[in-house]
N, CA, C and O atoms as a Tripos MOL2 file, in Angstrom:
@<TRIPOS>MOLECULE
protein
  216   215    54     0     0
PROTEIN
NO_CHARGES

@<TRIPOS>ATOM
      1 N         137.9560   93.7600  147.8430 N.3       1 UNK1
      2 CA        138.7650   93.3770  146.7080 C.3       1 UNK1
      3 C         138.8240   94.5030  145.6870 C.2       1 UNK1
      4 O         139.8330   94.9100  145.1110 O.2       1 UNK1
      5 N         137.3740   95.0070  145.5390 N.am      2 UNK2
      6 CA        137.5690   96.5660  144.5310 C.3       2 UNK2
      7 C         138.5470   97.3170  144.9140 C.2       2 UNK2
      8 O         139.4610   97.4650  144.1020 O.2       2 UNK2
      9 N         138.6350   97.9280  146.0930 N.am      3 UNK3
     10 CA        139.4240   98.3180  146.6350 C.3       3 UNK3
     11 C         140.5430   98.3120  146.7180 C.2       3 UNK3
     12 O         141.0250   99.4430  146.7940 O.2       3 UNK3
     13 N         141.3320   97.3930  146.7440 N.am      4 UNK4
     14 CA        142.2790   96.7290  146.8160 C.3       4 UNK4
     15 C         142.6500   97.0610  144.9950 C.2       4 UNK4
     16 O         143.5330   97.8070  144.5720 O.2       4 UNK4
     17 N         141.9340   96.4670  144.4010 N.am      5 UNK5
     18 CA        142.4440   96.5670  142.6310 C.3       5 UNK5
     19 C         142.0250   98.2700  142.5600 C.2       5 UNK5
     20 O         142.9360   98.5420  141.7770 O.2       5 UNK5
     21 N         141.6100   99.0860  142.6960 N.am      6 UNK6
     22 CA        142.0070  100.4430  142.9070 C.3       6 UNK6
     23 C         143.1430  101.0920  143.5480 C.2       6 UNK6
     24 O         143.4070  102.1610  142.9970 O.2       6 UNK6
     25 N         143.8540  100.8220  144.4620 N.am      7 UNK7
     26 CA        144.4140  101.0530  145.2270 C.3       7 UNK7
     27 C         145.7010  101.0390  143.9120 C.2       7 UNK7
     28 O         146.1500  102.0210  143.3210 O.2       7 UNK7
     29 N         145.9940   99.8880  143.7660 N.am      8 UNK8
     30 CA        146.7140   99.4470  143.1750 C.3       8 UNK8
     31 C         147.0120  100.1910  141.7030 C.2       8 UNK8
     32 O         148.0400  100.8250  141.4640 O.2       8 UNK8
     33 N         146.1270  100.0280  140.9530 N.am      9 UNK9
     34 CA        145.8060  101.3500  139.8710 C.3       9 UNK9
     35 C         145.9680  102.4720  139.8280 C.2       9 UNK9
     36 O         146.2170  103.0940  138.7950 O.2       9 UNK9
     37 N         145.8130  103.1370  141.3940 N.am     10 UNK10
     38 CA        146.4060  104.2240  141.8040 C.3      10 UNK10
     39 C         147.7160  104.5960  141.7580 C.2      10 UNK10
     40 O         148.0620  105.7370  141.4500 O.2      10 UNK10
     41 N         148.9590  103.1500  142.2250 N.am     11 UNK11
     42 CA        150.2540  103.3600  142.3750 C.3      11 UNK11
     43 C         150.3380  103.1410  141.4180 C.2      11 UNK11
     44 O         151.1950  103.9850  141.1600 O.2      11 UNK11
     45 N         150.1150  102.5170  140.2340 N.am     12 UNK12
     46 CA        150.8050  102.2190  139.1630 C.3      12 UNK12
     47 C         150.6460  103.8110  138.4940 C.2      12 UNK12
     48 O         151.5840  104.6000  138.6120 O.2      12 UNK12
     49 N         149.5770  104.1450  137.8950 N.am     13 UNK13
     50 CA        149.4950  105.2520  138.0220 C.3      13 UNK13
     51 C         150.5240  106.4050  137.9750 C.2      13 UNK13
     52 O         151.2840  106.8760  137.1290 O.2      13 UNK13
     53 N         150.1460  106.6940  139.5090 N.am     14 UNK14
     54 CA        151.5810  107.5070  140.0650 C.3      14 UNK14
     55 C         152.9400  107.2280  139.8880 C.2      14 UNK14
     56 O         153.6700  108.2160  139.8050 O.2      14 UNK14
     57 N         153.5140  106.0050  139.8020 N.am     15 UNK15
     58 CA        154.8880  105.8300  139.7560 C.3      15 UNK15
     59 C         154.4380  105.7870  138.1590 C.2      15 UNK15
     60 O         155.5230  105.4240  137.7030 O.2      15 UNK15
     61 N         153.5800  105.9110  137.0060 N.am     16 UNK16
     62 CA        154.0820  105.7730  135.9930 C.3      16 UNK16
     63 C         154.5210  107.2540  135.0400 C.2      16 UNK16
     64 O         155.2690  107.4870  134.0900 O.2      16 UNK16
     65 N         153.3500  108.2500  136.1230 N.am     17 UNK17
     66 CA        153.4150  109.4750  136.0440 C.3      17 UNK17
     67 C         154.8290  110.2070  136.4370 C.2      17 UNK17
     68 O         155.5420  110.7790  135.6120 O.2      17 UNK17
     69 N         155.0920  110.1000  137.7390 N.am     18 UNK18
     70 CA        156.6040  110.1060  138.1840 C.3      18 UNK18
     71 C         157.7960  110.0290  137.0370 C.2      18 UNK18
     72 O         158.5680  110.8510  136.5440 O.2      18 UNK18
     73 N         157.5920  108.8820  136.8990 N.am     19 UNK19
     74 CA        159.1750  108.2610  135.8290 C.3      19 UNK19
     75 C         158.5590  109.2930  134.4660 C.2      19 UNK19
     76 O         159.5920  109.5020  133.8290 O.2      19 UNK19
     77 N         157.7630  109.7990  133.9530 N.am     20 UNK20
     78 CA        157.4420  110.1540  132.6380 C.3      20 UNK20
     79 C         158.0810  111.7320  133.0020 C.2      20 UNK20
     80 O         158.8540  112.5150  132.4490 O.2      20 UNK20
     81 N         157.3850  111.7030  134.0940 N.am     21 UNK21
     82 CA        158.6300  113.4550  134.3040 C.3      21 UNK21
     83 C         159.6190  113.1900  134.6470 C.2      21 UNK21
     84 O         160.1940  114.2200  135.0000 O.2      21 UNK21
     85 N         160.1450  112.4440  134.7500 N.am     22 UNK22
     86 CA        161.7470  112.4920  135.7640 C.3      22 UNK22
     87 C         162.3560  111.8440  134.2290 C.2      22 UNK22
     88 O         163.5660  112.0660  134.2480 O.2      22 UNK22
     89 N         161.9400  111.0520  132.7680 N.am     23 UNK23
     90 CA        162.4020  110.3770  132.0900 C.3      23 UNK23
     91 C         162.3710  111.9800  131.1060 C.2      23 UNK23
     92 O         163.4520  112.2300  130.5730 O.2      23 UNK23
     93 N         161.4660  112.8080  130.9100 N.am     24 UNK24
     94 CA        160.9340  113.9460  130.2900 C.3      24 UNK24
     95 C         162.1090  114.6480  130.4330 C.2      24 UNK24
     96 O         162.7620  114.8840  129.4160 O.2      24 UNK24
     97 N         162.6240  115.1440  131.8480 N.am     25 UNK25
     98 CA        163.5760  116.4430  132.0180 C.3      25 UNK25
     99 C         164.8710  115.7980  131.7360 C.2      25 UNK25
    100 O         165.7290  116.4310  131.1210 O.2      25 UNK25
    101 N         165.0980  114.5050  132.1620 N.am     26 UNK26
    102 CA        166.2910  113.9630  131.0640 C.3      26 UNK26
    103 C         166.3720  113.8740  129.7730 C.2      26 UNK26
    104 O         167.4480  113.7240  129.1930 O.2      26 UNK26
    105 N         165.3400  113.9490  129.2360 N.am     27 UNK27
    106 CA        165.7760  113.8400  127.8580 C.3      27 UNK27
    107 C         165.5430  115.7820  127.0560 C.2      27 UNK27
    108 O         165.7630  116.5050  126.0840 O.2      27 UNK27
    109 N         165.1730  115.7270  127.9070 N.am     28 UNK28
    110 CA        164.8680  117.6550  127.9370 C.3      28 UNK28
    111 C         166.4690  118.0910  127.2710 C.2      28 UNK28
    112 O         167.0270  118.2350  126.1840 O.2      28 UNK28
    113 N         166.8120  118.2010  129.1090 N.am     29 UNK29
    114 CA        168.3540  118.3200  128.8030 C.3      29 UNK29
    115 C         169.7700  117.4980  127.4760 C.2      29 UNK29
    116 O         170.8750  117.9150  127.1310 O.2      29 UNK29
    117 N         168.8820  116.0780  127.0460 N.am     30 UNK30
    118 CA        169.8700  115.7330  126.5160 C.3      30 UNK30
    119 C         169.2630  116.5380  124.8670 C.2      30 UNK30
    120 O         169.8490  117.0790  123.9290 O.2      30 UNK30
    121 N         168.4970  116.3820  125.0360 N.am     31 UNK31
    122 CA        167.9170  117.2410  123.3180 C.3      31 UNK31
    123 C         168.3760  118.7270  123.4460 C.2      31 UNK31
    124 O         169.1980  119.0730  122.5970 O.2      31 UNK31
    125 N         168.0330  119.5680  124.2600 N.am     32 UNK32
    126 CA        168.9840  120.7180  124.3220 C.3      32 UNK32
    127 C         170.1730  120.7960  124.0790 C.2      32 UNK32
    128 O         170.5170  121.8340  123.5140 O.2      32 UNK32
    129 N         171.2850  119.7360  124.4010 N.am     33 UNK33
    130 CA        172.7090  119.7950  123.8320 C.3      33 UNK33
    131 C         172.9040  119.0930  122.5870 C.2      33 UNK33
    132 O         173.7720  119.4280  121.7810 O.2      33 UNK33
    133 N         172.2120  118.2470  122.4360 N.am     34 UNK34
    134 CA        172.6880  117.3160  121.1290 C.3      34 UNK34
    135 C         171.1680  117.2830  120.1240 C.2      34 UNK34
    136 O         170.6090  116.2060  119.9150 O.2      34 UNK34
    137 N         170.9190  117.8790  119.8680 N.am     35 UNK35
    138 CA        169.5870  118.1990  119.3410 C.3      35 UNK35
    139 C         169.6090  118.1300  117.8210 C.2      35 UNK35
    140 O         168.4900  117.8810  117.3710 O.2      35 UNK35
    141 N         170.4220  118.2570  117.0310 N.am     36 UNK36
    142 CA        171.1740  117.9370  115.7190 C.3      36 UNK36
    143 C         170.9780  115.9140  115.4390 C.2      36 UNK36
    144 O         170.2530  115.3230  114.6380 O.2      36 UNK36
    145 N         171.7260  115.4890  116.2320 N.am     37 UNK37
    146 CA        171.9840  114.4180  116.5240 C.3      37 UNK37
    147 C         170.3690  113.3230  116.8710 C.2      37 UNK37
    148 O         170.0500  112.2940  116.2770 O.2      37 UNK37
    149 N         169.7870  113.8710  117.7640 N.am     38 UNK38
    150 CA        168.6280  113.1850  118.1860 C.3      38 UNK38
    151 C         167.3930  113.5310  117.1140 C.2      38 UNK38
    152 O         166.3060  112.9830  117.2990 O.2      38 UNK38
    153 N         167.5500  114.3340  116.1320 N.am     39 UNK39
    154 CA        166.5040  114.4910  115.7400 C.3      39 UNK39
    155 C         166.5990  113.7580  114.3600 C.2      39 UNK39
    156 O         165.6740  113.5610  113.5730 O.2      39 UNK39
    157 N         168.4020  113.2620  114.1860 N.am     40 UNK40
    158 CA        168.5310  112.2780  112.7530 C.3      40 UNK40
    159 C         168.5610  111.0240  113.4930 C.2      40 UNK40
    160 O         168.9220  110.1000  112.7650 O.2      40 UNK40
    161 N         168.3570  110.7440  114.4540 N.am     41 UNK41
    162 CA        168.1380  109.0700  115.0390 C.3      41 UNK41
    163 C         166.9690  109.1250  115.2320 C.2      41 UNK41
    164 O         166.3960  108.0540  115.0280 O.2      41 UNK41
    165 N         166.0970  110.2710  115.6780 N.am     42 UNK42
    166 CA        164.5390  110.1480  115.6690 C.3      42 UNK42
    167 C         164.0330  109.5610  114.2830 C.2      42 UNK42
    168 O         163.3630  108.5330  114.1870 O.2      42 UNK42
    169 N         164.4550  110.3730  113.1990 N.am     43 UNK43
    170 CA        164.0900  110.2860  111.6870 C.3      43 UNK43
    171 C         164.2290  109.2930  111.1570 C.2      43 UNK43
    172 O         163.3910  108.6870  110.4910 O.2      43 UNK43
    173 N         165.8690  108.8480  111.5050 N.am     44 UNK44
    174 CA        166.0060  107.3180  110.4540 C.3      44 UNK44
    175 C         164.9580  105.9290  111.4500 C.2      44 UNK44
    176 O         164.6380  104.8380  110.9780 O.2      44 UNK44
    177 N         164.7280  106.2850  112.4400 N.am     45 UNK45
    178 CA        163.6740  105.4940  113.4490 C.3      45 UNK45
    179 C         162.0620  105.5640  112.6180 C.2      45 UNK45
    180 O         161.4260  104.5640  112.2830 O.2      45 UNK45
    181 N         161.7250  106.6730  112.4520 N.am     46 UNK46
    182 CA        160.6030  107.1030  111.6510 C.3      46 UNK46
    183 C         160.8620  106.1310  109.9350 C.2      46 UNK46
    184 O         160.1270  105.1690  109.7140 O.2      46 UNK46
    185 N         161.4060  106.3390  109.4100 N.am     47 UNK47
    186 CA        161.9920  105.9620  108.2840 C.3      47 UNK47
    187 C         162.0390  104.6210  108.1370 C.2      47 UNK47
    188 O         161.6820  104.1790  107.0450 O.2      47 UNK47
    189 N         162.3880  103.8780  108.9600 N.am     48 UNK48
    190 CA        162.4050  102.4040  109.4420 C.3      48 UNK48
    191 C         161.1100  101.6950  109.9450 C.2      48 UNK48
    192 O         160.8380  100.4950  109.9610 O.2      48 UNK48
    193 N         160.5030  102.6080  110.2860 N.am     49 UNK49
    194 CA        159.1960  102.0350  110.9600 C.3      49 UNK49
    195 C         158.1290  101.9720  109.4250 C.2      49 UNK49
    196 O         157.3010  101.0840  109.2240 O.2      49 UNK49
    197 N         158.3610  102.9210  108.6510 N.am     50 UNK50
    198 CA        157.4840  103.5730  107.5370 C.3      50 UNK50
    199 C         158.0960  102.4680  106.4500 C.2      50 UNK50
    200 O         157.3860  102.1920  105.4830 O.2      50 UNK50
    201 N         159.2460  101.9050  106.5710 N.am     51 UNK51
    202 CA        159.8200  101.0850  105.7840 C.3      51 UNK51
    203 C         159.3050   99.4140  105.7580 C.2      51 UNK51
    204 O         159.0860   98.6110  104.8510 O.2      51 UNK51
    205 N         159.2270   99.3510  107.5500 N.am     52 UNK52
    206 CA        158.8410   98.3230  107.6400 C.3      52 UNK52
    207 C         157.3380   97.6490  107.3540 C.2      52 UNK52
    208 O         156.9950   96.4720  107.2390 O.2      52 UNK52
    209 N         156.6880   98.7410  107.2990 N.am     53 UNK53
    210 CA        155.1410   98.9530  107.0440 C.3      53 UNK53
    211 C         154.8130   98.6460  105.8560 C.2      53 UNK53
    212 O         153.6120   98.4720  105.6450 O.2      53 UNK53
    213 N         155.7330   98.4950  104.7870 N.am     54 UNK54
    214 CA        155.3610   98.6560  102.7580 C.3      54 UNK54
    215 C         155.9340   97.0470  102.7970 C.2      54 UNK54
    216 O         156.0030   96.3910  101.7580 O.2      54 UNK54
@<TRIPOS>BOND
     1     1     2 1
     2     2     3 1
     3     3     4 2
     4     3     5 am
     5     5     6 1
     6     6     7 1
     7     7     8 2
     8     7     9 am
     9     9    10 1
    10    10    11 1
    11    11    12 2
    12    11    13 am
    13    13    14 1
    14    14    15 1
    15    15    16 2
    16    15    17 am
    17    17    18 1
    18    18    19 1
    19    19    20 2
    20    19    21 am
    21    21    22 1
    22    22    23 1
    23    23    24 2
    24    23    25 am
    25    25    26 1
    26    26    27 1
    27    27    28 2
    28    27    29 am
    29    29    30 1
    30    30    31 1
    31    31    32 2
    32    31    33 am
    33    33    34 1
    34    34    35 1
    35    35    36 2
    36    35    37 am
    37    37    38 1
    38    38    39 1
    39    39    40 2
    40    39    41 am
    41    41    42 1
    42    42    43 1
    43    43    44 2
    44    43    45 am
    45    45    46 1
    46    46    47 1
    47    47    48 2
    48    47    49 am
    49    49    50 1
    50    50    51 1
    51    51    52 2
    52    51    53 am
    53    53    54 1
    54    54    55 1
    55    55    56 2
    56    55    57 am
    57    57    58 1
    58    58    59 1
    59    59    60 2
    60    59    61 am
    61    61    62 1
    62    62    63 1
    63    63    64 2
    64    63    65 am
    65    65    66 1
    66    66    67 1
    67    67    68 2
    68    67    69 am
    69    69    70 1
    70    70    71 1
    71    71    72 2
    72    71    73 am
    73    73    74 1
    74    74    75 1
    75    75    76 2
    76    75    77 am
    77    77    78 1
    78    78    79 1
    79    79    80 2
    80    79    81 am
    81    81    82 1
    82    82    83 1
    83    83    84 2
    84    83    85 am
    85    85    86 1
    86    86    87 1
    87    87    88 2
    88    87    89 am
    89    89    90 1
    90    90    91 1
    91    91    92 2
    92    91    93 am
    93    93    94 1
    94    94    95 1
    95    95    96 2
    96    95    97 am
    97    97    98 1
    98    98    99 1
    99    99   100 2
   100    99   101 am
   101   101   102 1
   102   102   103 1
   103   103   104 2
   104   103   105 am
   105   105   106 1
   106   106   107 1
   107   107   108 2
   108   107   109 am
   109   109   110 1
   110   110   111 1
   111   111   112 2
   112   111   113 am
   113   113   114 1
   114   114   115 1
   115   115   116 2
   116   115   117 am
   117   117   118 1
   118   118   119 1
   119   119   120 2
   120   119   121 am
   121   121   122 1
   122   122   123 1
   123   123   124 2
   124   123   125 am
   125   125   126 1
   126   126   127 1
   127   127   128 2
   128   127   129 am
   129   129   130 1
   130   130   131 1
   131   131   132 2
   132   131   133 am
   133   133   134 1
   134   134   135 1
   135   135   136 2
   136   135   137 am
   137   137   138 1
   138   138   139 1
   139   139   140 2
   140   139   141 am
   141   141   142 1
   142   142   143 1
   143   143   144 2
   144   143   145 am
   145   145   146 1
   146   146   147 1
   147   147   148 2
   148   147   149 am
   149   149   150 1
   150   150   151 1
   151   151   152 2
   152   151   153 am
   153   153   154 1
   154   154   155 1
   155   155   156 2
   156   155   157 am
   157   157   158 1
   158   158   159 1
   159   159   160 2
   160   159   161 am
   161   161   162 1
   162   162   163 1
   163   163   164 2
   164   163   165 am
   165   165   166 1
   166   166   167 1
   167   167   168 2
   168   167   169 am
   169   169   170 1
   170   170   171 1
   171   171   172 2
   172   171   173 am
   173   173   174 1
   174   174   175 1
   175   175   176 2
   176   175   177 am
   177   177   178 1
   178   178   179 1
   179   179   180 2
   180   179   181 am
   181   181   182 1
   182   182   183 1
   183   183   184 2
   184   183   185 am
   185   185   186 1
   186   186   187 1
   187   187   188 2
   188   187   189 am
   189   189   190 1
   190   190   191 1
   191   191   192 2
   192   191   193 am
   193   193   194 1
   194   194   195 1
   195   195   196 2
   196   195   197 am
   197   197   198 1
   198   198   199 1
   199   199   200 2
   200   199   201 am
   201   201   202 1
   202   202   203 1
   203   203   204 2
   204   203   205 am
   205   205   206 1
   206   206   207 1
   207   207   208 2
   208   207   209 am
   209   209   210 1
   210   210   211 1
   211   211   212 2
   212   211   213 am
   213   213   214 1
   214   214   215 1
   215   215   216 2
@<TRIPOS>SUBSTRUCTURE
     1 UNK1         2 RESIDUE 1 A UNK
     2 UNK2         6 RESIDUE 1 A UNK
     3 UNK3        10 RESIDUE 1 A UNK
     4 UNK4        14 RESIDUE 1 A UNK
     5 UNK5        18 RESIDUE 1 A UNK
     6 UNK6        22 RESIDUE 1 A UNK
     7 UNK7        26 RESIDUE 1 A UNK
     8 UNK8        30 RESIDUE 1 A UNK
     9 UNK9        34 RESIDUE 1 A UNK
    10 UNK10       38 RESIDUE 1 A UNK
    11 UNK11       42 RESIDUE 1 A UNK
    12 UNK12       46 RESIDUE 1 A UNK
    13 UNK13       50 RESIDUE 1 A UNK
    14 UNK14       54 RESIDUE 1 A UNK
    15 UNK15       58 RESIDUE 1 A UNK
    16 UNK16       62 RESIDUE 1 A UNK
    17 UNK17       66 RESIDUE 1 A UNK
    18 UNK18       70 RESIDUE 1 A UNK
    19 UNK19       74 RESIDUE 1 A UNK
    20 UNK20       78 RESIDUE 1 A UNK
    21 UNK21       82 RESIDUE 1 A UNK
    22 UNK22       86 RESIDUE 1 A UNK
    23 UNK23       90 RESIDUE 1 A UNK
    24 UNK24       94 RESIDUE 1 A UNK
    25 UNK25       98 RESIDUE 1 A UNK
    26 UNK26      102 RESIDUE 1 A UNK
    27 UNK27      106 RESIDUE 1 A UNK
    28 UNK28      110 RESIDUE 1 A UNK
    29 UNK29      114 RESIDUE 1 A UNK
    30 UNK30      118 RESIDUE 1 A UNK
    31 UNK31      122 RESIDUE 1 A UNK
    32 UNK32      126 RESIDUE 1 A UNK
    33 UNK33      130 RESIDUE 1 A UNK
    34 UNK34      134 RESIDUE 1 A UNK
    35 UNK35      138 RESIDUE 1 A UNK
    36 UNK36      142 RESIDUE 1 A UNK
    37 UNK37      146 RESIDUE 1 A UNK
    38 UNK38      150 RESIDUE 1 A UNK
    39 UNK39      154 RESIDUE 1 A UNK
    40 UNK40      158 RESIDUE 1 A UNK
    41 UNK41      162 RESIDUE 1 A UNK
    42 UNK42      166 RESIDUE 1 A UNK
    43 UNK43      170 RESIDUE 1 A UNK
    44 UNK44      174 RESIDUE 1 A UNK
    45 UNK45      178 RESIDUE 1 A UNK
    46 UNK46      182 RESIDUE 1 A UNK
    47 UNK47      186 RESIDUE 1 A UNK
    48 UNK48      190 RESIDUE 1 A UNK
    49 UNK49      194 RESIDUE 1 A UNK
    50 UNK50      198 RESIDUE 1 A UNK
    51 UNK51      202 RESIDUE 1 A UNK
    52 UNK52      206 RESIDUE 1 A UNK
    53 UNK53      210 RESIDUE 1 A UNK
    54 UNK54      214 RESIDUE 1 A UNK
């Protein structure tokens, strides 16, 4: 059964590692072109969160 719940921990793991690079070089590329843009939706996101906090 250890085994088994290791095993398992393992794939999650890996496929979570996977998608974080494959989600990484997409957004790589989209911040390289629109990088103006993503960094004032990052901010007013920041801004909102810091807002919601007071």
């Amino acid at each position: 059964m250890l085994l088994l719940f290791e095993m398992v921990i393992a794939t999650i793991g890996t496929i979570a590692t996977a998608s974080w690079i494959f989600m990484g070089g997409l957004f790589q590329r989209a911040y390289t072109q629109h990088f103006r843009v993503v960094n004032i939706v990052l901010a007013l996101v920041l801004l909102e969160c810091a807002w919601s906090m007071l």
